[in-house]
Each structure stands twice: as C-alpha cells, then as structure tokens.
DSSP file (Angstrom, degrees, kcal/mol; ACC not computed):
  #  RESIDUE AA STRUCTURE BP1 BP2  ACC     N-H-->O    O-->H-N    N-H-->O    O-->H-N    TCO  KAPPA ALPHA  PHI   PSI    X-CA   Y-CA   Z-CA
    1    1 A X              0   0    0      0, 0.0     2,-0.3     0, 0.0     0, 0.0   0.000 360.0 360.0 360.0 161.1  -81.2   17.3 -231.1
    2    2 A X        -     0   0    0     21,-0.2     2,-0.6    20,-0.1    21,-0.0  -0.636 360.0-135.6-112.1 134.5  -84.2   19.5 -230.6
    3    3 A X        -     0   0    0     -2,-0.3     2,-0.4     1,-0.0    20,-0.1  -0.732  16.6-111.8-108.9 158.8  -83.8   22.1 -227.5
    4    4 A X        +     0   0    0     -2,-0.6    54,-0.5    19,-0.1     2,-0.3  -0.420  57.3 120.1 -85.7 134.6  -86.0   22.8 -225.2
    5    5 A X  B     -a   58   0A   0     -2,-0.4    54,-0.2    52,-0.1     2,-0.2  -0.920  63.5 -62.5-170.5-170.5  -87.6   26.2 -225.1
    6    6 A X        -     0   0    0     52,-1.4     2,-0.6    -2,-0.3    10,-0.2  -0.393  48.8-125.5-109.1 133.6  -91.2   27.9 -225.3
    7    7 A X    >   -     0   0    0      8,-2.0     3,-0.7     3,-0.3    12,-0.1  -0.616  21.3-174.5 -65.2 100.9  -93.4   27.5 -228.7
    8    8 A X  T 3  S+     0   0    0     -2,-0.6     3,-0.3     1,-0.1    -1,-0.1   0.683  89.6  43.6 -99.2  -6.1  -94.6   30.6 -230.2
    9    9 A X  T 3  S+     0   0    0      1,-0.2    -1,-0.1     6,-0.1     3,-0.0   0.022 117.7  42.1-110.8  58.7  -96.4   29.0 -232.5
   10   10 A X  S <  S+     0   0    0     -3,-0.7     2,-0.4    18,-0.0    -3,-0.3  -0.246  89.8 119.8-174.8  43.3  -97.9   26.4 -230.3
   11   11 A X        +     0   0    0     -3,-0.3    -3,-0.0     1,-0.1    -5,-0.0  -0.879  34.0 174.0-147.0 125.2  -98.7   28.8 -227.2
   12   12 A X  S    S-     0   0    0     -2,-0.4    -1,-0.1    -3,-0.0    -4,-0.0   0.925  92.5  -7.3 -95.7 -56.5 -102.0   29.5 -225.6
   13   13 A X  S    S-     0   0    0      0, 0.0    -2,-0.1     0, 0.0     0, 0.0   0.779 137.2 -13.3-119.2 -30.9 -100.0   31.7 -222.7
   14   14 A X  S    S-     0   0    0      0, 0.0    -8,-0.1     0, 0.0    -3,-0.1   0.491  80.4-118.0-133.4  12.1  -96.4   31.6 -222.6
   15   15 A X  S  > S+     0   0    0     -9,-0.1    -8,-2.0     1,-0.1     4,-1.8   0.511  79.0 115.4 100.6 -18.0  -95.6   29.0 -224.7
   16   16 A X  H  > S+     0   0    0      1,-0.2     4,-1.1   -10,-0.2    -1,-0.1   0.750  81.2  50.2 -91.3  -8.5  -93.7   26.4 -222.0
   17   17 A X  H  > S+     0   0    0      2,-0.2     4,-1.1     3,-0.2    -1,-0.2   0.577 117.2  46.3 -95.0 -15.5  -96.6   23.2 -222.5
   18   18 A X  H  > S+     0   0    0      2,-0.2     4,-0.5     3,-0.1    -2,-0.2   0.701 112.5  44.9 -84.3 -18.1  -96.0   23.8 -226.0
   19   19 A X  H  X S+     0   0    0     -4,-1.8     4,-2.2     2,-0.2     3,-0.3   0.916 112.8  49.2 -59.3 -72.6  -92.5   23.9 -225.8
   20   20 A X  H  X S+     0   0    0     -4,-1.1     4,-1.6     1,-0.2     6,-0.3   0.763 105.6  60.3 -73.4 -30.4  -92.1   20.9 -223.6
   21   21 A X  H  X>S+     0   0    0     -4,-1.1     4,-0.9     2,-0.2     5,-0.5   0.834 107.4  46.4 -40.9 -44.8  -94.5   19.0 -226.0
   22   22 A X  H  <5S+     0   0    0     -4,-0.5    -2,-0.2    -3,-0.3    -3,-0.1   0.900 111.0  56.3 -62.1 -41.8  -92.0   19.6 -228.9
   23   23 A X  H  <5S+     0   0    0     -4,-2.2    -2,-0.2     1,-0.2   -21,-0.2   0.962 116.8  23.5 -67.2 -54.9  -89.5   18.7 -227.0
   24   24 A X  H  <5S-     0   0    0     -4,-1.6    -1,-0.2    -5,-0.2    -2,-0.2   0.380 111.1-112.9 -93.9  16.0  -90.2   15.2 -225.6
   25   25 A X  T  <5 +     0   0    0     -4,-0.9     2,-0.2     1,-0.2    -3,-0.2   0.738  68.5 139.8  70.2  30.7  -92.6   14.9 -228.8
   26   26 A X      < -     0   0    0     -5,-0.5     2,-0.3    -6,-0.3    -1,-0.2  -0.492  67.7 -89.5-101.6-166.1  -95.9   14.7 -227.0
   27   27 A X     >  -     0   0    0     -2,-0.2     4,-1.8     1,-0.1     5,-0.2  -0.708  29.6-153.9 -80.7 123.1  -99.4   16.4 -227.9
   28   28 A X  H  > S+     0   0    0     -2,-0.3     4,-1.6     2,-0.2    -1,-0.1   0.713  95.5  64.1 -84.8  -9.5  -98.9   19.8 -226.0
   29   29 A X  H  > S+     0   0    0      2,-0.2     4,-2.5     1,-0.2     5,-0.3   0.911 102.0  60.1 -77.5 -50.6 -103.5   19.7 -225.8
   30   30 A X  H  > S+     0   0    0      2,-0.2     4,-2.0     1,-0.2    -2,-0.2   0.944 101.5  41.8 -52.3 -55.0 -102.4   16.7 -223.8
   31   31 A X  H  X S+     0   0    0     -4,-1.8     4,-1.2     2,-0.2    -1,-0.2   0.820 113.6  65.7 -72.1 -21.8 -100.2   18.5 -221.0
   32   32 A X  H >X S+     0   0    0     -4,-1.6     4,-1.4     1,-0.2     3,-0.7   0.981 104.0  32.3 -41.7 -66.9 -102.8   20.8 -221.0
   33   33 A X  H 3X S+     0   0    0     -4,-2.5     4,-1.6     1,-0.2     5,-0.2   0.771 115.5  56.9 -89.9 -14.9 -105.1   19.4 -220.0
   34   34 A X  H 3< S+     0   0    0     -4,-2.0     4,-0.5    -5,-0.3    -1,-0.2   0.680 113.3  50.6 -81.6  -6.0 -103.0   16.9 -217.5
   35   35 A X  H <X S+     0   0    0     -4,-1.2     4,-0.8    -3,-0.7    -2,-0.2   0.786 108.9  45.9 -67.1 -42.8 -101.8   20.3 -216.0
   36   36 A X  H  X S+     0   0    0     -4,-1.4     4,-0.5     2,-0.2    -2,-0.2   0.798 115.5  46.1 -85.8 -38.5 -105.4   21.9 -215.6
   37   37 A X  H  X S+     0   0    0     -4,-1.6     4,-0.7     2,-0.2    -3,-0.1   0.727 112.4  57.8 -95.2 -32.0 -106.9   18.4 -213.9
   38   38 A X  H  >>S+     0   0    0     -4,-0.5     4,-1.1    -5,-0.2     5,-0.8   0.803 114.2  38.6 -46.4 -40.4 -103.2   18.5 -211.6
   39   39 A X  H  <5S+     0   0    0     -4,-0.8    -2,-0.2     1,-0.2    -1,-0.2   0.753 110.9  51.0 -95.5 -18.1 -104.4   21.8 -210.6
   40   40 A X  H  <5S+     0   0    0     -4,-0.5    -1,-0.2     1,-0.1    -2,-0.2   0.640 110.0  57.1 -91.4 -34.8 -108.0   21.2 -210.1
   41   41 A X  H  <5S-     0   0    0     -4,-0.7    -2,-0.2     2,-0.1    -3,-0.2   0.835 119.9-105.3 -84.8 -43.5 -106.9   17.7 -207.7
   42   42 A X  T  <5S+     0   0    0     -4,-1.1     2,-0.6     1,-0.4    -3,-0.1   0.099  71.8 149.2 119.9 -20.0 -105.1   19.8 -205.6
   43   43 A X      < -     0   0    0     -5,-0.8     3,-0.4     1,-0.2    -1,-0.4  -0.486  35.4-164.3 -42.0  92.1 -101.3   19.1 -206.6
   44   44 A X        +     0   0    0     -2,-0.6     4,-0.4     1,-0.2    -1,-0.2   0.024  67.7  70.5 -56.8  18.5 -100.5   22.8 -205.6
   45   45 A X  S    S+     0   0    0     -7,-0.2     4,-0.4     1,-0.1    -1,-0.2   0.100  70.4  87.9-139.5  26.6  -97.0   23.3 -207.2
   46   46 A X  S  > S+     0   0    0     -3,-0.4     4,-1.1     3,-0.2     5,-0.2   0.546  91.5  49.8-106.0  -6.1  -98.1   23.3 -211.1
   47   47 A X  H  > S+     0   0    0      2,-0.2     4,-3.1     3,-0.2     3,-0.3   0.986 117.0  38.5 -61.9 -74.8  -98.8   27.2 -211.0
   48   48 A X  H  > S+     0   0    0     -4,-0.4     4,-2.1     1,-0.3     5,-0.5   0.954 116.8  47.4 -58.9 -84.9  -95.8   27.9 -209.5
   49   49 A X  H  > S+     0   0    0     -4,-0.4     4,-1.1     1,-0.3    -1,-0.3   0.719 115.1  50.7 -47.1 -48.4  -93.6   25.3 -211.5
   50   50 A X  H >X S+     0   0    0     -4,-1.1     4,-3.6    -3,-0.3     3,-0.9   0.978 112.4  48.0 -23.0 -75.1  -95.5   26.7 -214.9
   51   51 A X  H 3< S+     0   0    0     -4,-3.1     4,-0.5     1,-0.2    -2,-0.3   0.911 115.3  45.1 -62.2 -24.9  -94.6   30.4 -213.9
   52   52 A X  H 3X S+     0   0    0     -4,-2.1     4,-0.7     2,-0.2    -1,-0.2   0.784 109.2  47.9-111.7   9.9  -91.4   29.6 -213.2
   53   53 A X  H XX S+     0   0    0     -4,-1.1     4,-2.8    -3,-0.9     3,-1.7   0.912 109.4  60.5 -72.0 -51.1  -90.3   27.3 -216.3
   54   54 A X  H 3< S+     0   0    0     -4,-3.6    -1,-0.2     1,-0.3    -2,-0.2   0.499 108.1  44.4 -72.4  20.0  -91.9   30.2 -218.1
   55   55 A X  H 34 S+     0   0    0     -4,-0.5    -1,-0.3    -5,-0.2    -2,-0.2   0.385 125.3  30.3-101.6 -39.4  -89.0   32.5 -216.4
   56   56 A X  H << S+     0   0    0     -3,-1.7     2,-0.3    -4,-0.7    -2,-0.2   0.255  93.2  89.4-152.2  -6.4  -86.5   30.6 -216.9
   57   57 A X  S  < S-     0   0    0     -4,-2.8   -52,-0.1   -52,-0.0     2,-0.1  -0.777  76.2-132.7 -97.8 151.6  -87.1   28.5 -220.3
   58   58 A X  B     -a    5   0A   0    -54,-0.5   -52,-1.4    -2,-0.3    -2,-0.1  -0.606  25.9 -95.4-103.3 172.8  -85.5   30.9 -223.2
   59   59 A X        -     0   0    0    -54,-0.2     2,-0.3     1,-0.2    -1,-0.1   0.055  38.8 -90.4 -67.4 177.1  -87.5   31.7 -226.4
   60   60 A X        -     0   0    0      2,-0.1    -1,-0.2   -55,-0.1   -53,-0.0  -0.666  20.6-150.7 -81.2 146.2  -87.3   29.9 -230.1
   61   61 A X        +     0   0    0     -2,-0.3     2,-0.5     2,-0.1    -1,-0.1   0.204  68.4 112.5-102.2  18.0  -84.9   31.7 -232.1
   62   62 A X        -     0   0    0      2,-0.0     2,-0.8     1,-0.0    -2,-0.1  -0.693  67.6-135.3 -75.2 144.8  -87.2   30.4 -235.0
   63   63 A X        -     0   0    0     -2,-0.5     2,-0.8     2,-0.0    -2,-0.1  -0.911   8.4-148.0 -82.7  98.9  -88.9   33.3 -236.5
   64   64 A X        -     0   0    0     -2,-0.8     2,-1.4     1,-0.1    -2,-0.0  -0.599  15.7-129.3 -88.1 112.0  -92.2   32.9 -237.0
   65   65 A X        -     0   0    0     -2,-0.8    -1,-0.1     2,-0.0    -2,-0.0  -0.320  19.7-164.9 -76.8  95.6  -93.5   34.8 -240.2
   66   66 A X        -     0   0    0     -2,-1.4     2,-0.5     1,-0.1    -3,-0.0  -0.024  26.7-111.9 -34.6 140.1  -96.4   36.9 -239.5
   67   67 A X        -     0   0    0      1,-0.1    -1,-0.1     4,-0.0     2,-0.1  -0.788  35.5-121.9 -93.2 134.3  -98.4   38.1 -242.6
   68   68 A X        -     0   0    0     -2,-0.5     3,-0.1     1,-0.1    -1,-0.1  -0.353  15.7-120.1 -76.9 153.8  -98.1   42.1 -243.1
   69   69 A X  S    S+     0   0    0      1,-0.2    -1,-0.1    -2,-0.1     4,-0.1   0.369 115.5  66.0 -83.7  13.2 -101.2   44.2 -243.1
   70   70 A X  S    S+     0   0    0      2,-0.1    -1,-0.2     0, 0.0    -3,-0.0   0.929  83.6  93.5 -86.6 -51.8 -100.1   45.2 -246.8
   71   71 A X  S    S-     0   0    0      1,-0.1     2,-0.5    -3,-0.1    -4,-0.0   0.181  79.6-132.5 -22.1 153.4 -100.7   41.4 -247.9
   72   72 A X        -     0   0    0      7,-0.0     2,-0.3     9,-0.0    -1,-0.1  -0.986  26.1-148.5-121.7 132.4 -104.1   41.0 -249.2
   73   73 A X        -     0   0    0     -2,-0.5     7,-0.7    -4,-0.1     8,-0.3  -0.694   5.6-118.1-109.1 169.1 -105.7   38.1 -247.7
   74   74 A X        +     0   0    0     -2,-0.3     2,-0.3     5,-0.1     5,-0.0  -0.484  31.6 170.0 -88.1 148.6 -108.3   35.5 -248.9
   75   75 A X    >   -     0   0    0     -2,-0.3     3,-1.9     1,-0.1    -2,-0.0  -0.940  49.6-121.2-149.3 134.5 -111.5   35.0 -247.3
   76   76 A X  T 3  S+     0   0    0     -2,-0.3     3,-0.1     1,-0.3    -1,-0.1   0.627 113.8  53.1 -39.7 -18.7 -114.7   33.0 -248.2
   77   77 A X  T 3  S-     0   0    0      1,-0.3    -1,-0.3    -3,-0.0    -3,-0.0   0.336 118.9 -96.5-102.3  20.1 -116.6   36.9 -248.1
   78   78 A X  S <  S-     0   0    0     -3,-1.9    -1,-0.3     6,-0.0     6,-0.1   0.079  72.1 -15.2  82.6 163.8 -114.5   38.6 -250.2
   79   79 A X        -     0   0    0      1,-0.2    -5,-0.1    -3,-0.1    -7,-0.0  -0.018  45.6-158.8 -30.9 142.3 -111.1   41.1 -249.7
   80   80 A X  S    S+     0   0    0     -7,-0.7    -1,-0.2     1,-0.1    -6,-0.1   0.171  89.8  63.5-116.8   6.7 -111.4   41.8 -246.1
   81   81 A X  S    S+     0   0    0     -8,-0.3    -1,-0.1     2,-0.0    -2,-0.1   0.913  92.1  75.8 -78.4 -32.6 -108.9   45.1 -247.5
   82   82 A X  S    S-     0   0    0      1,-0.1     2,-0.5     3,-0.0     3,-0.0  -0.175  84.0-132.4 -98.5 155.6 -111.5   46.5 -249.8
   83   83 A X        -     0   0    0     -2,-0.0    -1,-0.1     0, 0.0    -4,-0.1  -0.814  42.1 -97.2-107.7 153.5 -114.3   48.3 -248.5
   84   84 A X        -     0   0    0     -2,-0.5     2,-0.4     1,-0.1    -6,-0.0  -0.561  37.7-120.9 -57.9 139.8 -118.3   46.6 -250.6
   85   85 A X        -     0   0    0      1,-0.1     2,-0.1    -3,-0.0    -1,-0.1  -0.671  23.8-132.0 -61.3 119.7 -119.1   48.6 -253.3
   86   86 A X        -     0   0    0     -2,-0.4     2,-0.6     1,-0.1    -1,-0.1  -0.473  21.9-124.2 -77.0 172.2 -122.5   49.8 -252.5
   87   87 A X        -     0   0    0     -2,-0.1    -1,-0.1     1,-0.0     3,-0.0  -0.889  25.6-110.8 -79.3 120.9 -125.3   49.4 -255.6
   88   88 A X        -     0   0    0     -2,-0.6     2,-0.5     1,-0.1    -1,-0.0  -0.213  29.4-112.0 -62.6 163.9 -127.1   52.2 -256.9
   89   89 A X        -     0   0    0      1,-0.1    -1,-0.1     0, 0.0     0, 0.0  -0.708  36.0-120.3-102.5 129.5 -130.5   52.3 -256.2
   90   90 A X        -     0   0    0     -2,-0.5    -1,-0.1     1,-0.1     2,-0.1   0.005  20.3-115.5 -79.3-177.5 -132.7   51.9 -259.4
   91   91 A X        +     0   0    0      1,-0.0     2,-0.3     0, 0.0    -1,-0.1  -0.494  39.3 170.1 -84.7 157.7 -135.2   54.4 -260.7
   92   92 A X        -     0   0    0     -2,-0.1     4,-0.0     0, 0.0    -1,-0.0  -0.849  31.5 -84.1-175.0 143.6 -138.7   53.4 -260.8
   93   93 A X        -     0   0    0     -2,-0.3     0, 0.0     1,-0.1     0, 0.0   0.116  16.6-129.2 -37.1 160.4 -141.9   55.2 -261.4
   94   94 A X  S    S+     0   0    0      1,-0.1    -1,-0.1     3,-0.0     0, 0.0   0.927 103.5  40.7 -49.2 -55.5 -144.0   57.1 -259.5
   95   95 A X  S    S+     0   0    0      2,-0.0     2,-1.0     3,-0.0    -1,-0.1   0.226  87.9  95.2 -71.7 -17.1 -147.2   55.4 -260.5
   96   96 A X        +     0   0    0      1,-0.1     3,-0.2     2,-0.0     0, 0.0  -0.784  34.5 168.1-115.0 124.8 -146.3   51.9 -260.5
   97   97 A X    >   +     0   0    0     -2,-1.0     3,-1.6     1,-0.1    -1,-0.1  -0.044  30.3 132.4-119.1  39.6 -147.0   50.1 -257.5
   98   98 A X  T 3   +     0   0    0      1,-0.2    -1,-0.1     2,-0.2    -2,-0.0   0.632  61.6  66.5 -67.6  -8.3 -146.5   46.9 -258.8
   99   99 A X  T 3         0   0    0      1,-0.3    -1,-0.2    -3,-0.2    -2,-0.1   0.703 360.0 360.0 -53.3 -38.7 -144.5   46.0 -256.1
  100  100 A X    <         0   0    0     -3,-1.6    -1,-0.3     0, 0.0    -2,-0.2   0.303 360.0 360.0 -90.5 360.0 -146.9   46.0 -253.4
C-alpha cells in the first residue's frame, strides 16, 4: 500500500495536494483547483489545514534524479553547453557595390 506523504515530483509548493492525489489516486490539478475555489468561497480553514499537513506530512524517500550540469542536454536550438561559433566575416571589394 502506497503512503501518504508530499510529491516532489508532483509539487507546485510543498508538495501535500500532490501527495494526497497519489495517495487516494486522484488528479492532484483537481485538488488544486477545488482547494483555490474553497478558499475563494470563503471556507476559511484550507490555508491553515494546507500549512499544517505540509508540517506534519513527512517527505518521499523516493529519490528523484535530477540531471547534472555535466550532462549535455538536447534542445531543438542546439547544445545549450556550447557557446555559437561566430562566422567570419567575408572579404569583399572595395569597389563593388553590388549589393546596394
């Protein structure tokens, strides 16, 4: 059985609606937002009850693996390690202003 404690990969600030989505297997975007419309109605006691789950719910002892800044990663622009290779700038006559 799955226990309950706070997402770190599934947390936008501490982790406990993402947590408690894993746990009872719902869409944590979904207690989000029925938390935020709770708070917005006036139900005063989902700040509080938020800060203090996140106080009192313990971390994952999953590890989440993080890519090292040694890794080279891929990107649709090219190595984002490398710095652009500028071009040299070609030669061109004095005299020809064929450009213009």
């Amino acid at each position: 059985m799955k226990k309950l404690a706070k997402s770190k990969d599934n947390a936008v600030i501490f982790g406990v609606l993402g947590g408690l989505g894993d746990y009872f297997g719902i869409d944590p975007v979904l207690l989000r937002v029925i938390v935020v419309v709770a708070t917005f109605i006036g139900v005063g006691s989902t700040v509080p009850i938020y800060l203090l789950l996140a106080l009192v719910m313990p971390d994952t002892n999953e590890t989440v693996s993080k890519p090292s800044s040694h890794t080279k990663k891929s990107s649709p622009f090219g190595n984002l390690n490398e710095k652009p290779k500028r071009k040299e700038a070609e030669k061109v006559e004095d005299e020809d202003w064929s450009d213009f």
